[in-house]
N, C-alpha and C positions, 0 to 999 in steps of 0.2 A: 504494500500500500504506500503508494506517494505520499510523502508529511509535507504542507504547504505552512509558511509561515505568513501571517497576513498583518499590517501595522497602518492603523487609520487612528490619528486622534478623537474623531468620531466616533465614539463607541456601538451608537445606532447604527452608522454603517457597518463600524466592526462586525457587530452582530450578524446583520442580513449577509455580509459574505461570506461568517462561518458556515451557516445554514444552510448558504446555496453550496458552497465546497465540500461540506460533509453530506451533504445529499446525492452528490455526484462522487463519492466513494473516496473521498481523500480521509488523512489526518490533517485536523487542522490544527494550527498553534498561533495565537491571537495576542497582541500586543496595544494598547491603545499611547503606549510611552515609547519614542522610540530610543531613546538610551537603553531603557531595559531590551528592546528587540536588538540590541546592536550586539547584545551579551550571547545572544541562541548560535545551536550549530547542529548539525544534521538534519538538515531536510532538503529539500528536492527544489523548489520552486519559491520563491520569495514575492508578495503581491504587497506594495504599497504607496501607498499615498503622498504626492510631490509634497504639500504645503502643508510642515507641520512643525509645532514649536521644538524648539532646543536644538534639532537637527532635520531640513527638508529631504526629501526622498531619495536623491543622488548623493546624498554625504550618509547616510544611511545605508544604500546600498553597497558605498566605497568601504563602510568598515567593516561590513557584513563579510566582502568582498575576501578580504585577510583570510578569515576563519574558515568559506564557504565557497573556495575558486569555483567549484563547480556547481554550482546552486544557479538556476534560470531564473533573470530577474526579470519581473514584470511592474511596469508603473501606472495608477492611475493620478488623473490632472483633472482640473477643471476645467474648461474651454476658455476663462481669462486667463489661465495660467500656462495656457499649452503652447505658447510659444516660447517664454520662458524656460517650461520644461524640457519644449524637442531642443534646443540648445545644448543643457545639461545632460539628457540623455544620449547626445552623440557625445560627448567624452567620457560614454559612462559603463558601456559591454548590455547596454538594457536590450534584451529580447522583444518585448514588444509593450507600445505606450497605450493606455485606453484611458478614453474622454469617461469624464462625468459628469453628468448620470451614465452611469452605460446601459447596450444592450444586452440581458441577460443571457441571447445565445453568442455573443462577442466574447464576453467574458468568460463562459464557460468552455467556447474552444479553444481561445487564447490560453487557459488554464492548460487547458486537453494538450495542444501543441504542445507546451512549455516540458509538462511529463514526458510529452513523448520522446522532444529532444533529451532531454536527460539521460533518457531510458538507451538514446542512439547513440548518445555519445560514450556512457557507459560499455554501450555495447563494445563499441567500436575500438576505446582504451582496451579490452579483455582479449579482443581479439586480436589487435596489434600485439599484445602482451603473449597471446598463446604462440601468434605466428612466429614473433621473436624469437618463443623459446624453442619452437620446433623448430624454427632455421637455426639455430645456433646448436638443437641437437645433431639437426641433417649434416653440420660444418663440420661438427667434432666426429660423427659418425665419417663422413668420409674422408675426414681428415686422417682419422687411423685405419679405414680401407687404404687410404691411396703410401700411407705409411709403412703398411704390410705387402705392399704390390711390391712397392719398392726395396724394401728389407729380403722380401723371397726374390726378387727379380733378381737384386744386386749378390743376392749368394747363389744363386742361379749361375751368374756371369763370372763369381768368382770362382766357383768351383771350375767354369770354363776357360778362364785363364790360367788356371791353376794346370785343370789336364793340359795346353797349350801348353805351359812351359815346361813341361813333363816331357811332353811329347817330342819338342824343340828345345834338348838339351844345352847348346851354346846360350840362350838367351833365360835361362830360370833366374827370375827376382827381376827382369829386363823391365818389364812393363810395369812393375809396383815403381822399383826407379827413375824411369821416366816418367811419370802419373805426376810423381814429388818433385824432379825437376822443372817439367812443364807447368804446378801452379805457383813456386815461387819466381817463374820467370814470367807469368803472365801479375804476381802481385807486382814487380818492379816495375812494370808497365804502367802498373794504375788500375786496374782489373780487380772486383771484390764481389763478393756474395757469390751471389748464385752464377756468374758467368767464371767464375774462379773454379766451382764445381763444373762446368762444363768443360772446362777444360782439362782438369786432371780426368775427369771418365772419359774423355775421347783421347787421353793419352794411355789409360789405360787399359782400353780397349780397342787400340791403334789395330793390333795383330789377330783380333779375334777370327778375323775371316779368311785366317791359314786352316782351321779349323775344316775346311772344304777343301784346303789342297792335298792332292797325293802324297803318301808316304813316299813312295818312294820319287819325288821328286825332292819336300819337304825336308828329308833328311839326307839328300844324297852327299856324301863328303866331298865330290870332284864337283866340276862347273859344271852349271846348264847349258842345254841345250837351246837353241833358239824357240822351238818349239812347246820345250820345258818353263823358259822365261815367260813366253805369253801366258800359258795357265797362273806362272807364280803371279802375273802382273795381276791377275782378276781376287787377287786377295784383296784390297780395298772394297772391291764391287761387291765381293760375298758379305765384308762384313758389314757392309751397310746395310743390304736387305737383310740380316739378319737381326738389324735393329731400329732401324727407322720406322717400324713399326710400332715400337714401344714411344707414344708420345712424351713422356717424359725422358726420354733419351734423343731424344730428335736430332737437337744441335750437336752431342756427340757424336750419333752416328756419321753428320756432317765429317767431323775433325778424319774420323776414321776414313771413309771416302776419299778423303784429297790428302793424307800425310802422307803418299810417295809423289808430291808434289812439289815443283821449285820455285823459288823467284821466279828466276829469268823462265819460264815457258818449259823447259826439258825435262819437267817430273812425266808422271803419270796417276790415275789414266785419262786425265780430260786436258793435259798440257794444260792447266790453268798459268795465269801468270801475275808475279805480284799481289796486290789488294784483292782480285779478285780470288786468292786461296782465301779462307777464312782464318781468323789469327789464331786458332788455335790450333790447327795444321801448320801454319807457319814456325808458331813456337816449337810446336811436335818437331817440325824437322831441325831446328838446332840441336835442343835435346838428344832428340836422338842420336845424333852426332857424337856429341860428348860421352854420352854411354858405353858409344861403339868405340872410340875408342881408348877411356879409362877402364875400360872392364875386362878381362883376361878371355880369350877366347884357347881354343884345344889348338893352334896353331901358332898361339902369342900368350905373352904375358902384355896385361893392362900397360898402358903407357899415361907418363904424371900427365898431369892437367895441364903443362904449359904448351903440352903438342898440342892439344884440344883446342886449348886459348889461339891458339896460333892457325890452325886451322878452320876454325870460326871468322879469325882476322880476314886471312883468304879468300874465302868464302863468300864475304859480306856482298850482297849485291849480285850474286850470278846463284850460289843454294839458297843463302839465306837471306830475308826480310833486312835492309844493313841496319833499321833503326832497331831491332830485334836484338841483333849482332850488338850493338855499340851496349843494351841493355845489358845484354851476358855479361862482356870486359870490362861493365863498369862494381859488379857484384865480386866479390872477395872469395876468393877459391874456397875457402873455410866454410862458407854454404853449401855448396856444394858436395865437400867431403860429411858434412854434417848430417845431410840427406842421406847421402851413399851410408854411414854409417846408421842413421834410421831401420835402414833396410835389413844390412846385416844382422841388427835387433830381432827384425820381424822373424827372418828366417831362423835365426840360431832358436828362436822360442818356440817356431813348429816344428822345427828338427828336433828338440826335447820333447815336444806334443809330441811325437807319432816315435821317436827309438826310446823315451824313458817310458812308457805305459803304452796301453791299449785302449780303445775307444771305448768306453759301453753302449751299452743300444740310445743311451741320450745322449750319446757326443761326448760327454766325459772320460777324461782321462783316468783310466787304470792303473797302479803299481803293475805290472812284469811279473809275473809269477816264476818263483824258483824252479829249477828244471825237476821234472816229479814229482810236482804238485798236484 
């Protein structure tokens, strides 16, 4: 039931408007002082009279106003007083003004209206309120869907890396390597957030689409054949459709696509050239550089970082991007080796993972059981 407050110094009026209000199914609450109505607070609908002593009907409403934001105010006026009042009432939030005497079916729909708005705005608060919280369940619901996609996707790929480097013994730990070189040289650039992760997963997923090439091309010890070369060249292309699919790998798959690509035009396979590689391919291909040649291969031992530094030098402007190039020389070899020794970390702790225990069915590492146990 609507609670209408009503405030006439006229007590005789007072009267005949509780009458007609509680006849028409309100509660009414009746005031003939309006200080004392200025004191009230919960109800729905406010009805009262412009011209009245201590305080007239817009300074009345204004302090009601405090208590009662949302209360529909309604004013009745005299017809000498009504131009005064429409005045007052446009700086005042009044709902709707009625003359008196009024008519008593003016009054009672104007009443009627006033509930109804209430009743809409009400409504309308509850359901902005519900739809809020249901969008903000929907958010956090697919916010830890797309959180799981990505957690099983990315151990998906990592275990895919993982066989890869397995499989291509000269390069094990290569791509963890390069992943960390390639985002502290796209951070020296100016490169942050989220494009800083794109670039370490399309470094370290540069080689995923060896994955498709022949063993025995893959691991042949002598040189390829010409024949041999075109198949290895479509390693880019496999590993792009193998993840350009995944919309949140997009821009990776990109990096993967174009890192056997050059400056100058002579990469593969789309010969792109300059700005037109993307810089995360670009960076890919310095890195990669440096890897190949600080890292020991079955034919060499690693060579120090100043053949690197110096070969990058060279470089600049025919392999590599030269503002890329001058970024590398201008970073202190000690990042570098700090990286590389990151890595070694990784490995020396899954090499105790998997030679000091055994897995159990949860992935947990086991002690090694004594022999004739």
């Amino acid at each position: 039931m609507a609670r209408i407050l009503v405030v006439d110094d006229d007590v005789l009026i007072l009267a005949a408007l509780s009458r007609i209000l509680q006849a028409e199914g309100y509660q009414v609450v009746t005031h003939s002082d309006p200080v004392l109505a200025a004191r009230e607070q919960g109800f729905d609908v406010v009805l009262t009279d412009f011209m009245m002593p201590y305080l007239n009907g817009v300074e009345l409403l204004s302090a009601l106003r405090e208590k009662n934001p949302k209360a529909v105010r309604l004013m009745l006026t005299a017809a000498a007083d009504f131009k005064i009042a429409s005045e007052a009432v446009n700086r005042g939030e009044v709902f709707r003004l009625l003359g008196k005497p009024w008519a008593l079916s003016e009054l009672t729909s104007s009443v009627r209206q006033a509930v109804e708005h209430r009743r809409l705005v009400e409504a309308n608060e509850r359901l902005t309120r519900e739809v809020a919280d249901k969008n903000e369940e929907l958010l956090e619901i697919n916010q830890d869907l797309e959180r799981r996609v990505i957690e099983r996707t990315a151990g998906l790929l990592d275990g895919l890396i993982s066989a890869l480097d397995y499989r291509d013994t000269e390069t094990q730990w290569h791509s963890r390597r390069v992943s960390l070189y390639a985002r502290r040289l796209a951070q020296e650039i100016g490169l942050s957030g989220p494009a800083l992760d794109v670039v370490e997963q399309g470094a370290l997923l540069h080689d995923i689409g060896k994955i498709g090439v022949r063993d025995s091309i893959l691991l042949k010890p002598g040189p390829l054949t010409p024949d041999e070369w075109v198949e290895m060249k479509q390693h880019p292309e496999f590993g792009y459709r193998m993840l350009a699919k995944m919309p949140y790998l997009h821009e990776a798959a990109l990096i993967v696509l174009q890192h056997q690509e050059r400056w100058d035009g002579k990469g593969y396979p789309l010969g792109l050239k300059g700005a037109d590689i993307v810089v995360g391919a670009r960076i890919f291909c310095l890195v990669d550089t440096l890897d190949a040649i600080t890292s020991d291969r079955p034919y060499r031992k690693g060579r120090p970082m100043s053949v690197a530094r110096d070969e990058v030098r060279r470089c600049a402007g025919t392999q590599f991007d030269p503002a890329l190039a001058e970024a590398f020389l201008n970073l202190p070899e000690t990042e570098w080796a700090r990286i590389r020794r990151e890595v070694e970390v990784m490995e020396e702790a899954e090499n105790r993972r998997w030679n000091g225990g055994q897995l159990n069915a949860k992935g947990e590492t086991e002690p090694a059981r004594a022999s004739g146990a």
